[in-house]
N, C-alpha and C positions, 0 to 999 in steps of 0.2 A: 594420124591413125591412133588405134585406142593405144594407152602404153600397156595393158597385159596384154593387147594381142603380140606386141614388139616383143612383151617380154619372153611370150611362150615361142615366138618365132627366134629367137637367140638362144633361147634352149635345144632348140631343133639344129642351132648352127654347134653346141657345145657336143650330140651326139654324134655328127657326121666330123666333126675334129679328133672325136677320138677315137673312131672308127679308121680315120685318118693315120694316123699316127700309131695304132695296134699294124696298119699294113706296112708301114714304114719301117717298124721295130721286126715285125714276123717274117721281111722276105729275107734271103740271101744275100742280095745287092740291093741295099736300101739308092743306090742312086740309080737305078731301076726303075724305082718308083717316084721318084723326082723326075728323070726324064719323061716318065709318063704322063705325070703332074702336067709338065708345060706343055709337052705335046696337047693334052687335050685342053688347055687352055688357050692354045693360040689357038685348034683347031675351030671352038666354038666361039672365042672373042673376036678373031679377025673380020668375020661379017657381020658381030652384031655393030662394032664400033664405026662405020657407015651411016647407023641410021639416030646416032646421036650428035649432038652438034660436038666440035672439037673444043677440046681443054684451051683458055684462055693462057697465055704465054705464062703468067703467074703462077696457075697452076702444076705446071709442068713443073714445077722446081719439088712441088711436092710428091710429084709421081717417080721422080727419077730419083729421088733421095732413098722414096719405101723401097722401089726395085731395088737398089743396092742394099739395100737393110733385110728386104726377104731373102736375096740371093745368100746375103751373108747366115743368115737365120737356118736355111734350107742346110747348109754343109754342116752348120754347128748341132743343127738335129743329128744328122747321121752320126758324125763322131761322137757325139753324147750317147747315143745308144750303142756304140762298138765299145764304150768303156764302160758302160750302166747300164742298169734293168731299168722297163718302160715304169715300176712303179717309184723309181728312185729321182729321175732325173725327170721325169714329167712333172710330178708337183713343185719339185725345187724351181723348176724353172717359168714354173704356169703363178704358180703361188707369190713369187717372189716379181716378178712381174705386174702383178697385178698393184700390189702396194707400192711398186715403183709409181706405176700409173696414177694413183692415187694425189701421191706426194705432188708429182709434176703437172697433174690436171690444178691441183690446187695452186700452186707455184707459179705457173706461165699461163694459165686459162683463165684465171680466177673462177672457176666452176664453184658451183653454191653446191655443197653437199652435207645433208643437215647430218648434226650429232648421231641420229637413230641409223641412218643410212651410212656414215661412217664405220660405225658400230656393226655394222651388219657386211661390210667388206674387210673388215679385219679380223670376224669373225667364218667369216669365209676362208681365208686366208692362212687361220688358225687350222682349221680343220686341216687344210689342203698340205700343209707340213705335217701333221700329226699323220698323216696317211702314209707320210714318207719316214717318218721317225725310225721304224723299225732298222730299214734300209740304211737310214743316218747311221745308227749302233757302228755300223760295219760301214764306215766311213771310206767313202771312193774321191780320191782329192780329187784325179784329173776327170771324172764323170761329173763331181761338185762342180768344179773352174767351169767346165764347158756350158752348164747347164746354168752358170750363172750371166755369164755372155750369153748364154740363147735369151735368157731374161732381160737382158739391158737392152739387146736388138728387139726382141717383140714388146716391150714398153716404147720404144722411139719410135717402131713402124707405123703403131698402134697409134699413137701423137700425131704423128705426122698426116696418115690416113682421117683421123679425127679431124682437123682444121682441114685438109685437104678438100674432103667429101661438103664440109659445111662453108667454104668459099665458093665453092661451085652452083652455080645457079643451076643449073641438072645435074643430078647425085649420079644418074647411070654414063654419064661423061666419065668421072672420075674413076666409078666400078669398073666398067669398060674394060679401056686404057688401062688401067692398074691391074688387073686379072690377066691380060693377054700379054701384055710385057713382064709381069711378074718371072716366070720361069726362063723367060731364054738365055741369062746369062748361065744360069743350071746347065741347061740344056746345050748350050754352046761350049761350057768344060766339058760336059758328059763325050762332046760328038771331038773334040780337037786333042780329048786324050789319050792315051795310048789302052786304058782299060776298057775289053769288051764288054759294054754294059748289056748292049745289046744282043750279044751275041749267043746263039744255043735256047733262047727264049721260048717257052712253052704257052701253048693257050692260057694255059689258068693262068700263069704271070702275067700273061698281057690282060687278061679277065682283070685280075688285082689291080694291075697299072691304070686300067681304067676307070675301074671303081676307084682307085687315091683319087684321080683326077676329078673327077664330081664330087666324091665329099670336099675335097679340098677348095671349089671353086664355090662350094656352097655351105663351107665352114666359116672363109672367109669375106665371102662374098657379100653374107647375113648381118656379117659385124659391121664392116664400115658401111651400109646402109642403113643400120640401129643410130648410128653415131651420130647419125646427123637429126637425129629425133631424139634421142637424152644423153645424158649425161655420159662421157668416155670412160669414167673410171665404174659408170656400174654396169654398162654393157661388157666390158673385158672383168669383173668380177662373177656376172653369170655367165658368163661364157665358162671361166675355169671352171664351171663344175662337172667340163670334161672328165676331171680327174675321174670322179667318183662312177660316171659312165668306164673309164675305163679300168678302174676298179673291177665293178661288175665282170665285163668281159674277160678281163684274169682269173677270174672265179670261177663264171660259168663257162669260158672258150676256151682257156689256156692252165686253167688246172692248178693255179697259186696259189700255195701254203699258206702264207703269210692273209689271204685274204679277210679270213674270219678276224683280222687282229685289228682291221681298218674300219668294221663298223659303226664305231660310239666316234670318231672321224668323218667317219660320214655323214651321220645323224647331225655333225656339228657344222658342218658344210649347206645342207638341207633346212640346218634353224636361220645360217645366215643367211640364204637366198630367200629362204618368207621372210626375212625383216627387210632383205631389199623390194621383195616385189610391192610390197604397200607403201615405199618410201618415192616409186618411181611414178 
């Protein structure tokens, strides 16, 4: 496939992430929205994974490694947001993530990432902190620690998915299986704990729950299907420009002060992704 179409289609997965993740930060019981999450991924992966042929035994090491990497990812969001704001702890962890990526695609892949297309995820990169600066000033340790573990786990998932998806001789094998397993160890705390997630649930939450669960299948869904057509660390570099999506959505949805302060941030997020889209 052409690579801007891949590329404009990974932007498409960077607005439904953050769409994502505003539901996650906005409801009351963000493990709500995780149990919803998986619910509606087993609901729609259990029959697609039938009509694909099954993961070869090799692969399986890599599916079961991201499941325990998401599942860990999935709690360390929620607690990152009960100690942080979405525009604190999102870039720290999206940003900071990405130049992980970077480092270790370079390190264990030997991935070819030219000078200009470097330059343009570290620029990215840059921006995507400078958006968090402000936030920084008023420095949150245990919102930082958390958000820096959310970073370590979606750098490794992100790894792991990357060779995963690309040893597989059918990419929707992999997608499959990995989207439908993804949430149930979520979803199997949520139901064996003593807290009622469920409990007193209104339409509109269930509305919410099921919109997370479609962005969320098709945030991540988008990415490790990009992965297996270019480059790991520039697909998770346009992907973060979630942030700047949900930048906007603070602005325009949710009323945030600080919004006007993240523009020449943005802009600087926006120069890196055009020096990536002509690099890929």
């Amino acid at each position: 496939m052409n690579t801007s179409i891949i590329f404009f289609i990974v932007l498409f997965a960077a607005f439904t992430h953050a769409g994502w993740s505003s539901l996650v930060k906005s409801n009351k019981e963000p493990l709500f929205i995780m149990g919803m999450t998986s619910i509606v991924e087993i609901i729609i992966f259990t029959p697609l994974v039938l009509f694909v042929p099954f993961p070869p035994i090799k692969i399986w090491y890599f599916i079961i490694a991201s499941v325990i990497l998401h599942s860990l990812y999935r709690f360390t969001v929620v607690s990152s947001y009960q100690y942080g704001d979405l525009s604190f702890v999102y870039p720290v962890a999206r940003g900071t993530s990405s130049l992980l990526l970077v480092l270790l695609s370079l390190i264990l892949l030997s991935e070819i990432i030219s000078i200009i297309g470097f330059f343009g995820i570290i620029t990215v990169c840059a921006g995507i902190f400078l958006i968090a600066y402000v936030k920084i000033n008023q420095f949150n340790t245990k919102a930082f620690i958390l958000a820096c573990i959310t970073a370590l786990l979606i750098a490794f998932y992100t790894l792991i998915d990357g060779i995963g998806v690309r040893g597989t001789e059918n990419k929707f094998s992999y997608i499959f299986w990995l989207l439908l397993l993804n949430g149930i160890p979520v979803l199997g705390f949520i139901l064996l704990s003593k807290r009622k997630v469920f409990a007193n649930i209104t339409k509109k939450e269930i509305g919410k729950g099921l919109s997370a669960g479609i962005l969320a299948i098709l945030s991540y869904g988008i990415v490790v299907w990009a992965m297996k057509n270019i480059e790991i660390a520039y697909v998770s570099s346009i992907r973060e420009t979630s942030i700047v999506i949900a930048t906007l959505i603070g602005f325009l949805l949710l009323g945030e002060k600080q919004a006007k302060k993240r523009i020449v941030p943005t802009i600087i997020v926006l120069c890196g992704i055009t020096i990536l889209y002509f690099q890929i």
